[in-house]
C-alpha positions in Angstrom: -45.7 -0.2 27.1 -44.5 -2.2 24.2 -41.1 0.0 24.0 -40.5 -1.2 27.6 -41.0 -4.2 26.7 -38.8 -4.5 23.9 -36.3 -3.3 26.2 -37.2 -5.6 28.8 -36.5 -8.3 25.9 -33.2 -6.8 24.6 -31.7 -6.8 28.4 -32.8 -10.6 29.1 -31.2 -11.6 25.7 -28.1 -10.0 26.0 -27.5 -9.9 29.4 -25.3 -12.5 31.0 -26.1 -15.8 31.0 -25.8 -18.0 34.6 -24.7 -21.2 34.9 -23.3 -24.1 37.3 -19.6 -23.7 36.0 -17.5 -22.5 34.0 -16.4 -26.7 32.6 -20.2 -27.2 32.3 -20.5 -23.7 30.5 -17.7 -25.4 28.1 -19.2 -28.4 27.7 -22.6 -27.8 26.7 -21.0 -26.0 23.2 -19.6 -28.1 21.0 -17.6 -25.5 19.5 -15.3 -26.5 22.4 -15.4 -29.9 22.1 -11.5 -30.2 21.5 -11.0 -28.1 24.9 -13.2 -30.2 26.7 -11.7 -33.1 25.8 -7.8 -31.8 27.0 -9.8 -31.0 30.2 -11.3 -34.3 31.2 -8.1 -36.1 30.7 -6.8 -34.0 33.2 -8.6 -34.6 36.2 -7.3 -32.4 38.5 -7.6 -29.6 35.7 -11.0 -30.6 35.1 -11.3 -29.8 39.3 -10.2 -26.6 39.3 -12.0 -25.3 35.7 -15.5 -26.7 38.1 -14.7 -24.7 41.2 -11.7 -21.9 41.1 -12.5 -18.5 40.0 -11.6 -17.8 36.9 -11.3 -16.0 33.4 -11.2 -18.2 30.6 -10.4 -17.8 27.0 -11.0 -20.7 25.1 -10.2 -21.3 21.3 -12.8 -22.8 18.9 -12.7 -26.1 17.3 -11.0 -24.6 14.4 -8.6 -22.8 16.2 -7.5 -25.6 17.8 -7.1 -27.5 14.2 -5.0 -24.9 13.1 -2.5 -25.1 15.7 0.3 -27.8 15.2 1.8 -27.6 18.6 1.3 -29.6 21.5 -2.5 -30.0 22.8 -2.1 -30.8 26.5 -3.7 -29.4 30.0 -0.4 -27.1 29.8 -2.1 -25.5 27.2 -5.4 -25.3 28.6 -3.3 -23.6 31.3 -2.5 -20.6 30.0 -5.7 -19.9 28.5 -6.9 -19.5 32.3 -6.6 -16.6 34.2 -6.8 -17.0 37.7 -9.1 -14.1 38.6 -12.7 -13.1 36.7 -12.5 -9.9 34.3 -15.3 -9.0 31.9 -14.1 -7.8 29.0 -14.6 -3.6 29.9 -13.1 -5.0 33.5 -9.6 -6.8 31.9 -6.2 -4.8 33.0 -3.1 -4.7 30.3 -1.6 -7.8 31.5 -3.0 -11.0 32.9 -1.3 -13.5 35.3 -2.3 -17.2 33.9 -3.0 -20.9 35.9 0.5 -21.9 33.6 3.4 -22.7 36.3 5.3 -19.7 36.8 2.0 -17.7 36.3 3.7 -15.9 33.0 1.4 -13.3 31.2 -0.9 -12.7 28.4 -1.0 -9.1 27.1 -4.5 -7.4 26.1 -4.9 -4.8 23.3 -7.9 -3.2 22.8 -8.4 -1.2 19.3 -11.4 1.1 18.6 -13.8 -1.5 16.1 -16.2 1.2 15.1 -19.3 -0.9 15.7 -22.0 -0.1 18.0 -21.7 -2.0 21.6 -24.7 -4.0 21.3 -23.8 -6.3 24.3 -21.8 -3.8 26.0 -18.4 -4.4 24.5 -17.9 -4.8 20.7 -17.0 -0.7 20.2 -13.3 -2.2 20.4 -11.7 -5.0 19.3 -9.8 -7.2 22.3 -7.1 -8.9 21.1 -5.4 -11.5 24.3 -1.6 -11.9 23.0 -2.6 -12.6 19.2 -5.6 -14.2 19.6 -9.3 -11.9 19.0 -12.0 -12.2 21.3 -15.1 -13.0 18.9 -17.4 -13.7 21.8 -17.7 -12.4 25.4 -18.6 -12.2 28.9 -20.2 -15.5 29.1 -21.0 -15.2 33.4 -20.7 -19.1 35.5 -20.1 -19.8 38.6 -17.6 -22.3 40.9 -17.7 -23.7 44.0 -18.9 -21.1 46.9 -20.6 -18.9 43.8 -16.7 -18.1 42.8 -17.5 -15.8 39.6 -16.2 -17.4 36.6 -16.1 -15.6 32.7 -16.4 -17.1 29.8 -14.7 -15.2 26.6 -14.1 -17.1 22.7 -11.1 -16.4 20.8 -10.2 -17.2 17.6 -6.8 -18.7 17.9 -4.6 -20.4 20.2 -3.4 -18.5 22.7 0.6 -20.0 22.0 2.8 -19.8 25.5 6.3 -20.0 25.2 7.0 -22.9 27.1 10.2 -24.8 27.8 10.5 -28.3 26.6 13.7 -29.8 27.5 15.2 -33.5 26.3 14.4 -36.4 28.2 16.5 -36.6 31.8 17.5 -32.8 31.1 16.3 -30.5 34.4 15.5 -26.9 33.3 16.7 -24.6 35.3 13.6 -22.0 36.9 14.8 -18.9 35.3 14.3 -20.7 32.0 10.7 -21.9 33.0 9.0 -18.5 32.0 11.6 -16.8 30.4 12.2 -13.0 29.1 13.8 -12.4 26.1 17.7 -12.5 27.1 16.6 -16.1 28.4 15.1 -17.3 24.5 18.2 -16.0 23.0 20.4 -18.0 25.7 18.8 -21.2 25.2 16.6 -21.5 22.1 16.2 -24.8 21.7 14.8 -24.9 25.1 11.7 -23.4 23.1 11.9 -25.3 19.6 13.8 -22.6 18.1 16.1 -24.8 16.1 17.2 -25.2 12.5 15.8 -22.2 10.6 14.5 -20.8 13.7 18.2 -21.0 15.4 19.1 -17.5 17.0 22.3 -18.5 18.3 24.3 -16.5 16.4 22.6 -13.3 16.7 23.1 -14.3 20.6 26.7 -15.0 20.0 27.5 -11.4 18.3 25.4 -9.0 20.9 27.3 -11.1 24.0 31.1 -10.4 21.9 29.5 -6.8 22.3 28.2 -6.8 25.9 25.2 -6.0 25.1 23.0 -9.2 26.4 21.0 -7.2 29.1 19.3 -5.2 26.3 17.5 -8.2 26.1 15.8 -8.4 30.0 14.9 -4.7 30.1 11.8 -4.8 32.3 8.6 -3.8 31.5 6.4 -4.5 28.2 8.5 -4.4 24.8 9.2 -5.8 21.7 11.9 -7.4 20.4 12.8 -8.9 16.3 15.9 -11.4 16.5 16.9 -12.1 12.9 17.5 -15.8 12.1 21.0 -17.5 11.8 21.0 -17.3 8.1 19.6 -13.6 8.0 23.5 -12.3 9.6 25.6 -12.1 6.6 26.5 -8.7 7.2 28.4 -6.7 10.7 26.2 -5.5 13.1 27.3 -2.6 15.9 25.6 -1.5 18.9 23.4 0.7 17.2 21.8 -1.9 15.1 21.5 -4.1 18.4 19.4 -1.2 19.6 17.4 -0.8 16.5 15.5 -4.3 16.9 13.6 -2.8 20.1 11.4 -1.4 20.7 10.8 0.0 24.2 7.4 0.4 26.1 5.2 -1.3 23.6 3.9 -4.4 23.3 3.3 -5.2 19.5 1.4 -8.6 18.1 1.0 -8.6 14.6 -2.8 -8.3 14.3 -2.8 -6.1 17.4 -1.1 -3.3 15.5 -3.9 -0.7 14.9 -2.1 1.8 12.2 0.2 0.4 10.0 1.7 3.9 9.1 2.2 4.4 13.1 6.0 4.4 13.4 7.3 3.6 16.8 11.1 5.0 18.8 13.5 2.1 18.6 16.2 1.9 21.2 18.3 3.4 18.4 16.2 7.0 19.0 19.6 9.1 20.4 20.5 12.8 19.7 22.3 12.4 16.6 20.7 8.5 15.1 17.0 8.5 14.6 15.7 4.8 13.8 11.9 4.4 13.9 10.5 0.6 13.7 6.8 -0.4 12.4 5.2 -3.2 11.2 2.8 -4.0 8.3 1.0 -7.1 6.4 0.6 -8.4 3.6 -2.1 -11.0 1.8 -0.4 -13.8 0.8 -2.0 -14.3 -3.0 -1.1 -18.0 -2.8 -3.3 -19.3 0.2 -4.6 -15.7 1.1 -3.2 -15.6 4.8 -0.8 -12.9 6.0 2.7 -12.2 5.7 3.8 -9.9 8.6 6.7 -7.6 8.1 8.5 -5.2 10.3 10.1 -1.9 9.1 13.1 -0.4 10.0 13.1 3.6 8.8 16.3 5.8 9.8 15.4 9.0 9.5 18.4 10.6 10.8 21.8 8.6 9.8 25.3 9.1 11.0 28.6 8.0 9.9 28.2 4.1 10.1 24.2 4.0 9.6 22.4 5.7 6.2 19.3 6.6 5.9 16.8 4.7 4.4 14.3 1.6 5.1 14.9 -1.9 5.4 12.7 -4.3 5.5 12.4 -7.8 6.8 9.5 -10.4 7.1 8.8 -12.3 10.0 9.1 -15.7 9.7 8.1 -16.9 13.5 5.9 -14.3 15.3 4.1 -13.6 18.5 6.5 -15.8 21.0 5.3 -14.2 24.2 7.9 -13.5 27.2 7.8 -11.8 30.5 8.9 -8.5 29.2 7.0 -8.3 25.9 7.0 -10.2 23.0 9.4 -11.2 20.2 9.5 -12.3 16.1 12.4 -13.8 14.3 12.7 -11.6 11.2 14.5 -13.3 8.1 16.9 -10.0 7.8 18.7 -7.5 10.3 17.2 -4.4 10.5 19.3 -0.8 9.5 21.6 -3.2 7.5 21.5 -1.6 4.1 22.0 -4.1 1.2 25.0 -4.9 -0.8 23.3 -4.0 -3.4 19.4 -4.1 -5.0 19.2 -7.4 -6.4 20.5 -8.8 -3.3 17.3 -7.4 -1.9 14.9 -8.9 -4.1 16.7 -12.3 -4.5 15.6 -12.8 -1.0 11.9 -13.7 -1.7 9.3 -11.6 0.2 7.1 -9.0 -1.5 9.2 -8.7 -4.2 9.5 -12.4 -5.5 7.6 -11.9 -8.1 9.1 -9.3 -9.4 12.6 -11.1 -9.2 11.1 -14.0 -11.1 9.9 -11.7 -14.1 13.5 -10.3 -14.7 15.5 -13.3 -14.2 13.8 -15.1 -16.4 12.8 -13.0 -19.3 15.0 -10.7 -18.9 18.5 -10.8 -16.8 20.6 -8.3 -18.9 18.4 -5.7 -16.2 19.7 -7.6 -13.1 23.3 -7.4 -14.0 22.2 -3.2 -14.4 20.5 -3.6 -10.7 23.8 -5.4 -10.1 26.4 -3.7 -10.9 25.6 0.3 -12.0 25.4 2.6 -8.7 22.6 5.1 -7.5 19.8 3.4 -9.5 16.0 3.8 -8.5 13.9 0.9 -8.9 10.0 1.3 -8.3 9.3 -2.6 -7.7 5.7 -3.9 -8.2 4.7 -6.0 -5.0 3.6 -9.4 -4.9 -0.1 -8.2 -4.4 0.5 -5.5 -7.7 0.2 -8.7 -10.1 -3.5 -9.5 -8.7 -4.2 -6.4 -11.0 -2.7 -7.4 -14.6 -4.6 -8.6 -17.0 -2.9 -12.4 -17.3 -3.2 -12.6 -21.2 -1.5 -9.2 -21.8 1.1 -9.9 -19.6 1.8 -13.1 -21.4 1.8 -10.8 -24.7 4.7 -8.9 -23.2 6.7 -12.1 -22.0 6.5 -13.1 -25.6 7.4 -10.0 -27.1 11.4 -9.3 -25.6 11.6 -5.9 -27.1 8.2 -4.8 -25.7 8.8 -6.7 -22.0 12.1 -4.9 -21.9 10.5 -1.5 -22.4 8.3 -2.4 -19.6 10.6 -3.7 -16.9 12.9 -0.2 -18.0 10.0 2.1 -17.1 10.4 0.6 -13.0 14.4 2.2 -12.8 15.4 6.0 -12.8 19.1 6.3 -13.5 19.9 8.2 -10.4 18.8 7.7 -6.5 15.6 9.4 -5.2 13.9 9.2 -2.1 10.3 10.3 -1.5 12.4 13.0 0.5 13.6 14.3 -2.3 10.0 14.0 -4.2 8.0 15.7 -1.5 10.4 18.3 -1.9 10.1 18.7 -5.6 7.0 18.2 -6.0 6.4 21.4 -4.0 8.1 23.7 -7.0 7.0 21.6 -9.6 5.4 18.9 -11.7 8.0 16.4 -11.3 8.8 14.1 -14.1 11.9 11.7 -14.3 13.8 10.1 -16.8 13.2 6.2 -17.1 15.7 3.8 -18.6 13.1 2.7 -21.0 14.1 5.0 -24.1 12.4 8.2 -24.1 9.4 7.5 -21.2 9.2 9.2 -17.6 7.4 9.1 -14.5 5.1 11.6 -13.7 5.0 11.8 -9.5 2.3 13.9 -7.1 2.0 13.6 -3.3 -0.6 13.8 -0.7 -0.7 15.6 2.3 3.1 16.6 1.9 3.6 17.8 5.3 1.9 14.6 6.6 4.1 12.2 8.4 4.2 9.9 6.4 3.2 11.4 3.2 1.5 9.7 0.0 3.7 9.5 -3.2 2.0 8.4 -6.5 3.3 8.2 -9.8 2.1 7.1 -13.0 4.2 5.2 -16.3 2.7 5.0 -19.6 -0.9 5.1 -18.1 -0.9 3.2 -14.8 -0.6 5.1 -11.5 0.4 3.3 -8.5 1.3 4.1 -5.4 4.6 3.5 -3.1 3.9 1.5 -0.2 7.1 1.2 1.4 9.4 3.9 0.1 12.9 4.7 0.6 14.4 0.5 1.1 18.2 1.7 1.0 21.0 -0.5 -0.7 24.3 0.6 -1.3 24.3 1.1 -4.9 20.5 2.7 -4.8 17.1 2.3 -3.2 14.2 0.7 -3.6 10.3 1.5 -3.5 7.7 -0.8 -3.4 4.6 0.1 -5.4 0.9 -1.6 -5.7 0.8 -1.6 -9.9 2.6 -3.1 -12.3 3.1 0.2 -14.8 3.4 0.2 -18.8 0.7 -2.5 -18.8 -2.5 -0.4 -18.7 -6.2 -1.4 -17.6 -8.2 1.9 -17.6 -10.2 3.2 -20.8 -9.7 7.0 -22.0 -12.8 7.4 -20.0 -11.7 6.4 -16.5 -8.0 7.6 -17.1 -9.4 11.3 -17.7 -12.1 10.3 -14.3 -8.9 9.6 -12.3 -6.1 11.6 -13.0 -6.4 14.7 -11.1 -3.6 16.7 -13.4 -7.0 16.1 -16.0 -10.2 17.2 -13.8 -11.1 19.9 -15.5 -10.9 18.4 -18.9 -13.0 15.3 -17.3 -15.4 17.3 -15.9 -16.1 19.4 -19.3 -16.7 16.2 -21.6 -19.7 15.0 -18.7 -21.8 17.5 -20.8 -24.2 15.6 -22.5 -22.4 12.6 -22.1 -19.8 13.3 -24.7 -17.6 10.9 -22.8 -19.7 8.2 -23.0 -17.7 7.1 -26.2 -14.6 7.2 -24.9 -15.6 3.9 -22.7 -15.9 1.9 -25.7 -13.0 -0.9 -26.7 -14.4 -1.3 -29.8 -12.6 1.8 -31.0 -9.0 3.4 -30.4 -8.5 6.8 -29.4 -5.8 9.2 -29.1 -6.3 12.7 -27.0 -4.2 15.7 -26.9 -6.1 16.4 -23.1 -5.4 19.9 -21.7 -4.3 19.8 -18.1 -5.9 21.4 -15.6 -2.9 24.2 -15.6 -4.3 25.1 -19.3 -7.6 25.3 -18.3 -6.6 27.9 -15.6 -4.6 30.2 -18.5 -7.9 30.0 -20.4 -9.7 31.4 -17.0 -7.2 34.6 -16.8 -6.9 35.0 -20.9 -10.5 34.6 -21.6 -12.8 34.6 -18.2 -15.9 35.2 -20.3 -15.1 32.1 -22.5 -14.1 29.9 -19.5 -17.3 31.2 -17.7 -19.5 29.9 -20.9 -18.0 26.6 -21.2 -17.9 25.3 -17.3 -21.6 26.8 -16.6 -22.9 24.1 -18.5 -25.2 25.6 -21.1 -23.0 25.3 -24.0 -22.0 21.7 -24.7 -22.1 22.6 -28.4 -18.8 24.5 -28.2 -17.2 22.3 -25.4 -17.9 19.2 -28.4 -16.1 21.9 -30.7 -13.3 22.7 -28.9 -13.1 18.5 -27.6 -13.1 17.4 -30.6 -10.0 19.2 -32.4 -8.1 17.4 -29.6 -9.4 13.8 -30.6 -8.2 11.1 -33.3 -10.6 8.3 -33.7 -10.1 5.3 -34.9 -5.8 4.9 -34.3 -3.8 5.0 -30.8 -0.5 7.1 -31.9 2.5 6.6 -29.2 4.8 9.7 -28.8 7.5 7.6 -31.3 4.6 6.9 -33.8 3.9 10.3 -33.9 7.3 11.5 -34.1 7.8 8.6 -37.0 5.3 10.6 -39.1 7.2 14.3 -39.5 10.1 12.1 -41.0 9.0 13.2 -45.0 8.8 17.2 -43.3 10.8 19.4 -45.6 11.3 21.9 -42.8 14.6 22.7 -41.8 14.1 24.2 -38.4 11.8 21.1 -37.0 10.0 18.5 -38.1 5.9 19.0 -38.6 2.9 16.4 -39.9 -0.2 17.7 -40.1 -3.0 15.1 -38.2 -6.6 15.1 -39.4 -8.7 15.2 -36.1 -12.1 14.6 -35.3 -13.0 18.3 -35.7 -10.6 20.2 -38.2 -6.5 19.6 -38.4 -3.6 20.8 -36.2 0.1 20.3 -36.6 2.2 17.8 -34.5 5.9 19.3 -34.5 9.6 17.6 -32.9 11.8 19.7 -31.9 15.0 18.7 -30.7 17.0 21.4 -28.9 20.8 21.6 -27.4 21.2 22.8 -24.2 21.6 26.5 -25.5 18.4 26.6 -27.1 19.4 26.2 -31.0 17.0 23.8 -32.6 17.7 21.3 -35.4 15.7 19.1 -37.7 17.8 16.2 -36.8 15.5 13.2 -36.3 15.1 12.4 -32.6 16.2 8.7 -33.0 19.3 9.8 -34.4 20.4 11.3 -31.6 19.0 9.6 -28.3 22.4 9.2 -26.9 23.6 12.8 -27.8 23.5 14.1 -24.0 23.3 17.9 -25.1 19.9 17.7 -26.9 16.7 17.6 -25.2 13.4 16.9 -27.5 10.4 18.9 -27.1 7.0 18.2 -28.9 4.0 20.6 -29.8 0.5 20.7 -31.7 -0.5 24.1 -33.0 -3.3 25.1 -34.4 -4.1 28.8 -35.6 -0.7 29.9 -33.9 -1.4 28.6 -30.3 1.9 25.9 -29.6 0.6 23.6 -27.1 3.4 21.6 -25.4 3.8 17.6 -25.0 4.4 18.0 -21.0 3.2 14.1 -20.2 3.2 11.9 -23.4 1.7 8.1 -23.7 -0.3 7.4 -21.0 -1.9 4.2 -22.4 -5.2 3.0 -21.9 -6.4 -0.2 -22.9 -9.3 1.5 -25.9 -6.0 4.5 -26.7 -3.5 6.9 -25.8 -3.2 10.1 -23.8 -0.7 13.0 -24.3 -1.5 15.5 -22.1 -0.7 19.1 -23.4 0.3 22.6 -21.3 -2.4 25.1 -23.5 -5.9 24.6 -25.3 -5.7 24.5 -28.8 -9.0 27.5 -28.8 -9.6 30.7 -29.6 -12.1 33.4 -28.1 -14.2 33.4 -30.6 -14.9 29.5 -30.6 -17.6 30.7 -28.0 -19.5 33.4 -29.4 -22.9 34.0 -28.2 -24.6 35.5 -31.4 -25.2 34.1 -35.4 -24.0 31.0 -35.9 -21.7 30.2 -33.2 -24.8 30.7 -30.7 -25.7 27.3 -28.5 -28.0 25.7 -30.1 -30.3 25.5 -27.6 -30.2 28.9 -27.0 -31.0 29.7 -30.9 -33.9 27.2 -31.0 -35.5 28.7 -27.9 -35.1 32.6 -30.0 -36.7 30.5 -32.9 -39.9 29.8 -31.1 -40.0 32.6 -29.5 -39.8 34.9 -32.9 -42.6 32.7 -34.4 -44.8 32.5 -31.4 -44.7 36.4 -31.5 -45.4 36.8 -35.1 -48.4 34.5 -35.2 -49.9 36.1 -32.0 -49.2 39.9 -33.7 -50.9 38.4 -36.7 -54.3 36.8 -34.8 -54.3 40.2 -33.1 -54.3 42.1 -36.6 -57.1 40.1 -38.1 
């Protein structure tokens, strides 16, 4: 009995709620006190909203605040649809009371919330604006059904406003896109928002009906100032996109990439669109992406990318955004790309003005790779280190060095690599690389990661082409470190197994502290597998757990406390070696002493004890660095990975030997030998009572 009625009490306070009508259903919630007051100056409005059937989605009180345009019964209008949907009930497009009747759009997204009043399990978006409330039943004259929905913006139309004594013409009253770029000022698009010559150049090529394809699709116009550069047919093309209807909060996967008009045999241009968090006033920056995938002749491949500046103006046959760039236009050349502003002005900002030797190199050197921290990447810099670094010109140059490769590369190219091998690239900061992996390479849009001198970040729009090189956009600022050895060795994969060995009895635990400075020789996981196959017994013993005493051991001869050697301070130190074949220094380590030797090789393998700063320019040597211990030559494979508490190099073997776990005299666990203890003495005292 009382689980019915709890039901009973669940149904009655979510089902829908009856009422006179729909303008009495408005006004009795002041959240609509704006709307109401547009509708009772209106008296004929106010009429209708009492009697007609209708749909209405009406804006709160602080939707309407937001919105700057004009707040008059037109407006009203084309919140009002002139038949009554629930939500569940609404079809894909929606004739409105606004003269003309033009349409709003509906986009429903799975939410992943439980319906508790029949309709939240999606997310219904009308044009831009989100439903936040729903289904809200009244009734008009002759119990006409009338619903009720809330949104949470101003449903914008695109209505023509024309000068005073100027007639506008009824094809321009509700007009498609071809009509917008024919008359733009007819719809406030003036000044900045001018489209004309965008109009002017696809009419010199013919190509205006483009623009009044029927059916729902979108369509980016750049700005007037955005043309700087030619545009051909194919580019025309590549600003549409057919059969989908795309509002910038209505896009459900960012990664989805959708077939432009420029989708042919032999050019492949996908477009897709993405946002931002402004860091400023936290709101949104929109963007859209061009991504050729398949160039030809006249078009490369590569992304380009441009932000929307005016969004969401609705039309008859979709919707359009003015964009502040042309899509598929490569750039001149990179620095022309982030001069622009966007999500890259930070960036800009740094270099120019700490450092604008590096822009003339993103200037004027060809097939350059620059891996440009976003906007957002900054949120995650410590601000007082950073300062240290804008201070320091030597050090901030080394930084801003570590974001270009001398050469192009495309995450193309990367996925492939990365396939045969641990790729690593030269920087042009002197002597540092990345270090790249992906995810899910056979993805469509794989994940590429890299990591500089202990930050890893991750490209989030790769492959931004310019003539002279390409661009990625990563979300970390790298070289400027904010992870302890501890959570460096928790979050590089390449060091699992290493991480995973020092948990035992919370040997780690030290490696958290800032108090003290650390630098680690950390085997990669690679190592760890040659251990496996060399010495299963011994790899067996130290993973199973029961032997932290030799894992501390083994640790340990890998660890200096107490100073944070670089790669350069380390190669500083073999300078007094009176070896002829390489240079050596012997380190003192927590647990014993290895050898830390510099090589530097020429391309035919012969090795000389020439110091490695003496011959960074010298194009026919390669360095190579080592620590051995007891013969076993452990190779530098990923040097300096700073942490903020030390430094990581991470090394291709284990500096161990079988016999480092021996189950017998002293080398046995010392659990293990104090459980044998007891046991021995228990024995020989019971044998004893049992004697007397």
């Amino acid at each position: 009995m009382i689980s019915v009625l709890l039901l009973l009490g669940v149904l009655i306070l979510y089902s829908p709620v009856e009422s006179k009508n729909l303008l009495e259903e408005i006004n009795k919630r002041s959240i609509f006190s704006e709307v109401a007051r547009i509708i009772q100056e209106d008296q004929l409005l106010a009429l209708k909203v009492e009697k007609q059937a209708y749909t209405a989605f009406m804006p709160t009180n602080e939707a309407m605040m937001q919105y700057q345009g004009p707040k008059d019964s037109r407006l009203i209008q084309y919140h009002l649809v002139n038949l009554p949907y629930l939500v569940k009930e609404m079809p894909d497009e929606l004739n409105t009371d606004l003269p003309g009747n033009p349409q709003v759009y509906v986009t429903r997204l799975p939410s992943g919330n439980p319906a508790i009043k029949g309709w939240e399990d999606y997310n219904y978006f009308i044009n831009n604006a989100k439903i936040i409330d729903a289904n809200y039943i009244a009734q008009g004259e002759n119990q006409l059904r009338q619903v009720l929905h809330i949104v949470d913006q101003v449903i914008v139309p695109t209505v023509a406003r024309s000068a005073a004594n100027v007639t506008v013409a009824a094809g321009f009253i509700n007009p498609d896109a071809q009509k917008l770029l024919l008359k733009p000022h007819f719809y406030g698009l003036v000044d900045y928002y001018d489209v004309s010559e965008f109009e002017r150049r696809i009419s010199a090529l013919d190509l205006l009906d483009v623009f009044n394809i029927s059916g729902k699709n979108t369509f980016f116009i750049p700005v007037n100032q955005a043309l700087n550069e030619l545009i051909d047919k194919q580019v025309i093309h590549g600003h549409v996109v057919p059969g989908k209807v795309l509002f910038t909060r209505a896009v459900e996967n960012q990664n989805e990439q959708y077939e432009s008009l420029a989708f042919t045999d032999n050019l492949k241009v996908f477009v897709s669109m993405e946002e931002v968090s402004n860091t400023a006033n936290e709101n949104m920056t929109y963007y859209v992406k061009s991504n050729t995938v398949a160039g030809d002749v006249s078009h490369d491949k590569g992304t380009m990318l441009a932000r929307i500046v005016k969004g969401n103006i609705p039309v008859t046959n979709g919707v359009v955004h003015l964009i502040d760039r042309p899509l598929m236009v490569v750039a001149s050349n990179i620095v022309s790309y982030l001069q622009d502003g966007g999500q890259l002005n930070k960036f800009h900002h740094l270099i120019h003005e700490h450092y604008n030797d590096l822009l003339n190199k993103l200037f004027m050197e060809e097939e350059l790779t620059l891996f440009a921290p976003s906007n957002e990447a900054f949120k995650f810099v410590n601000e007082e280190r950073l300062n240290q670094l804008i201070a320091n010109r030597d050090e901030l140059r080394k930084l801003l060095e570590l974001h270009v490769v001398k050469h192009r590369l495309t995450t193309d190219e990367i996925v492939n690599r990365s396939t045969r091998e641990i790729l690593q690239e030269e920087t042009m900061s002197n002597r540092r690389k990345l270090y790249f992996a992906v995810n899910e390479p056979n993805a469509l849009v794989p994940v590429v990661s890299l990591e500089g001198a202990g930050v890893n970040a991750t490209i989030t729009t790769p492959n931004i082409a310019a003539k002279n090189g390409v661009i990625h956009i990563i979300d970390r600022i790298l070289g400027i470190p904010s992870q302890t050895v501890y959570e460096k060795l928790a979050s590089d994969p390449m060091l699992s197994s290493t991480f995973f060995l020092s948990e035992q009895e919370n040997w780690n635990e030290r490696l958290k502290s800032k108090e003290e400075s650390f630098t680690l020789f950390v085997p990669s996981n690679e190592a760890w597998s040659f251990i496996k196959r060399t010495m299963p017994s011994a790899y067996k013993k130290l993973f199973m757990g029961d032997f932290a005493y030799h894992v501390r051991y083994i640790l340990e001869r890998h660890m200096i406390v107490g100073k944070d050697l670089s790669l350069e301070e380390l190669t500083a130190l073999t300078n007094n070696s009176t070896r002829r074949d390489y240079k050596q220094e012997r380190l003192n380590m927590t647990r014993g002493k290895i050898y830390f030797q510099a090589f530097v090789r020429k391309n035919f393998g012969e090795s000389t004890g020439t110091n490695d700063t003496e011959v960074e320019s010298d194009t026919d040597t390669a360095s190579e660095y080592y620590v051995e211990w007891n013969g076993i030559k452990a190779r530098v494979i990923r040097p300096d990975v700073e942490c903020v508490n030390g430094v990581v190099h991470v090394i291709d073997q284990v500096l161990m030997l079988n016999r480092d776990v021996t189950v017998s005299g002293s080398a046995m666990p010392a659990v293990t030998g104090m459980a044998t203890l007891i046991a021995t003495f228990v024995t020989v005292a019971f044998a004893r009572a049992l004697h007397h």
